[in-house]
N, C-alpha and C positions, 0 to 999 in steps of 0.2 A: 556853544552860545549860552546854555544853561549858566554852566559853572562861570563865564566873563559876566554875564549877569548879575549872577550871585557876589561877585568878586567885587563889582561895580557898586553892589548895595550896602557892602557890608565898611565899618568903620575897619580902619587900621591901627584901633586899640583894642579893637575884638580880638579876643583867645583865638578864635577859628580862623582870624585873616591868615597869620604866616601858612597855615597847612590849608585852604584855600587857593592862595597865590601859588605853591608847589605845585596843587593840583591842576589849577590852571597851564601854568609852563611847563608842564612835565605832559598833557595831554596836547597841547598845540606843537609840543616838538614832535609828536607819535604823529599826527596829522602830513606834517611838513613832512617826515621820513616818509609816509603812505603817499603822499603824493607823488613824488621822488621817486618812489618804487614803481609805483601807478606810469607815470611819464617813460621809465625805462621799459616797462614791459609793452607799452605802447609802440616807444621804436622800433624795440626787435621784433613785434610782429610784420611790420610794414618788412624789414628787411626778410622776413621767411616768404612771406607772401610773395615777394620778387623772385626771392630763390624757388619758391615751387613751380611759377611761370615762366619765367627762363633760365632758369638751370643754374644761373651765376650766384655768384655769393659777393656782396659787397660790403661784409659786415668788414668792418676795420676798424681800430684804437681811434677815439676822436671823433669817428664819423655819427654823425644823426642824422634821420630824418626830418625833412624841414616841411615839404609840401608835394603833391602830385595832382594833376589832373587831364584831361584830355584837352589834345590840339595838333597842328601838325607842324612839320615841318618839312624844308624845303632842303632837297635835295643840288647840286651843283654837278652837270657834266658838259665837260669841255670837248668837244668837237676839235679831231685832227686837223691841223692844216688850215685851221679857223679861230678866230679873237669871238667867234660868237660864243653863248652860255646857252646850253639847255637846262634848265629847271623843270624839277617833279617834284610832287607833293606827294609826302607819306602821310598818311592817318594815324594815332597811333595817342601813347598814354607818356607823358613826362614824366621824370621820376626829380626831385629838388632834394639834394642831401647839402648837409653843409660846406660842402668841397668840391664838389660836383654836380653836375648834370645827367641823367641818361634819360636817351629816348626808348621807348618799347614800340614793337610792331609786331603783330601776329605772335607773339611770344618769343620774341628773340631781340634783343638788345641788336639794335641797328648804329646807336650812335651816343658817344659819350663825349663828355670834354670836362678838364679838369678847372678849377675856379680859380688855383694860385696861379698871380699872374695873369688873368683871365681880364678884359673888357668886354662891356657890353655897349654896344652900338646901334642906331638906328639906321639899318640899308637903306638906298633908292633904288626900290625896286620896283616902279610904278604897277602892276600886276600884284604887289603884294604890299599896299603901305603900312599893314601891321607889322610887319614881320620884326622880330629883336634877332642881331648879329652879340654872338657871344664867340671873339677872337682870344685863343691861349698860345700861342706863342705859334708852332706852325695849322696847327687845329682851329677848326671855327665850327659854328653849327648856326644853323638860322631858325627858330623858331618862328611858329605863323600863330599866333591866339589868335580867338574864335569874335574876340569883342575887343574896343578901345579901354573899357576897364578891368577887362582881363589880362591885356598886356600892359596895361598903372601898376595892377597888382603883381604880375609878375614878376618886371622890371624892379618894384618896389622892396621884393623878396631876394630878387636875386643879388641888389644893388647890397643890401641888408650883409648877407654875405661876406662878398668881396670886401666891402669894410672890416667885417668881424675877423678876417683875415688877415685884413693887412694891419688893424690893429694889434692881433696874435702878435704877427709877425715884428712890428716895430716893438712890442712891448719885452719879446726874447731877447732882441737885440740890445734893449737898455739893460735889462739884467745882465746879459752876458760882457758889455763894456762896464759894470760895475763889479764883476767878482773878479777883474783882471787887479794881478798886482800893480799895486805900485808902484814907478820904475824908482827906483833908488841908488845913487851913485855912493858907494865910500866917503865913506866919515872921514873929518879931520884934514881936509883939503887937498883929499888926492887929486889930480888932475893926469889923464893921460896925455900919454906923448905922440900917439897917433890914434886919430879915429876917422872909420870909414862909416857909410851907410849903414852894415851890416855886423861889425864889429867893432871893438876899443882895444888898442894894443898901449899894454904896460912895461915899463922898464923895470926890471925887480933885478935886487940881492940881496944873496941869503950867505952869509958864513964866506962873504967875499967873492962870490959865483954871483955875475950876474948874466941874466937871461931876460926874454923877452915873451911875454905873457900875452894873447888874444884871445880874447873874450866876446863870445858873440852878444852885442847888445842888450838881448833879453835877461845876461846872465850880470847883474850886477847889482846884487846885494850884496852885503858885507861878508854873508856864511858864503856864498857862493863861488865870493875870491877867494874866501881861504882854503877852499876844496880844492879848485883847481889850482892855488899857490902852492899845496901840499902835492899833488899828484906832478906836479912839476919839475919837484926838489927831491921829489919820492922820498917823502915824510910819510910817516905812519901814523900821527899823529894830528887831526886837522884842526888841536889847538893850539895856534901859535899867536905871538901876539902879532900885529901888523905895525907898521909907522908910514908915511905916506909923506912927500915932500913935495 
């Protein structure tokens, strides 16, 4: 604050400003990296402090710690020979990682669920009108908060998430439909003579031999014909010139 201060007061025809302004960006990036550090050392406590209460280990590439606190949730048992639903309430500590969920009870992970792929829903469960249903494909969990603005904020967290995800996830898939090649058919107005879904078949001769060339789809760049035009004629050689009719 001192040196933005000082930096603030001083003209920028002063001698002292350029190595002032260094001092200033060159301490606010030392700040930004300590916080950085600060934040990381922060998660991985949360994740030991888990591992020392129940034994498991959830560190993983990507994961963080988002949020925790107490509440319960509702358990689901289905009675043989019966459409009725018994419900039970566990007590116990939430754990909110970026990916996931886990519940804790007595020191033992009772129940997780993973967040890709995941909704969150509100049950009708008269007996329980707080409760948030978080459905992942055959897995569900129902959480019970404690207060109406506890499950605002919950839901708010959680919804937080499942966006940051599936933004992840849409944003891999733009990059990964941009580093694909570009399909490219032969220069100079080749056209094949049969093509399927799956492949392009060409008519070729070479030295008055001709044969018949298929090429799977994906292969049709110009280097590509002349690989497989050479492995054809069993050329040793995969500079040849092409002509195309």
């Amino acid at each position: 604050l001192l040196l933005k201060a000082l930096l603030k007061q001083t003209p920028e025809t002063h001698p002292d400003y350029p190595d002032l302004k260094i001092a200033f960006e060159t301490m606010q990036e030392s700040c930004l990296k300590l916080n950085e550090r600060k934040r990381d050392v922060e998660n991985m406590s949360h994740f030991l402090t888990i591992k020392a209460r129940t034994g498991m280990n959830f560190i993983e590439s990507g994961r963080s710690f988002v949020d925790d606190g107490r509440l319960s949730i509702i358990t689901e048992k289905h009675r043989k020979g019966s459409q009725k639903v018994k419900f039970r309430l566990r007590k116990g500590r939430y754990v909110l990682f970026s990916d996931m969920v886990v519940f804790i009870c007595e020191g033992k992970v009772i129940a997780q669920i993973s967040l890709t792929n995941c909704q969150i829903q509100e049950p009708k469960i008269e007996a329980y009108p707080l409760a948030l249903l978080l459905v992942a494909r055959a897995s569900k969990l129902i959480l019970l908060p404690n207060s109406q603005a506890e499950k605002e904020n919950l839901a708010k967290a959680i919804q937080e998430q499942l966006t940051r995800i599936r933004e992840s996830k849409q944003n891999r898939e733009m990059h990964a439909k941009r580093g694909m090649p570009q399909r490219k058919m032969p220069s100079r107005g080749s056209s094949p003579k049969i093509s399927t879904g799956n492949s392009v078949s060409y008519d070729c001769e070479y030295n008055g031999k001709h044969k018949a060339l298929r090429l799977p789809s994906q292969c049709n760049t110009l280097e590509d014909f002349q690989k497989q035009l050479c492995i054809l004629y069993q050329l040793r050689s995969f500079s040849v010139s092409l002509e195309f009719n």
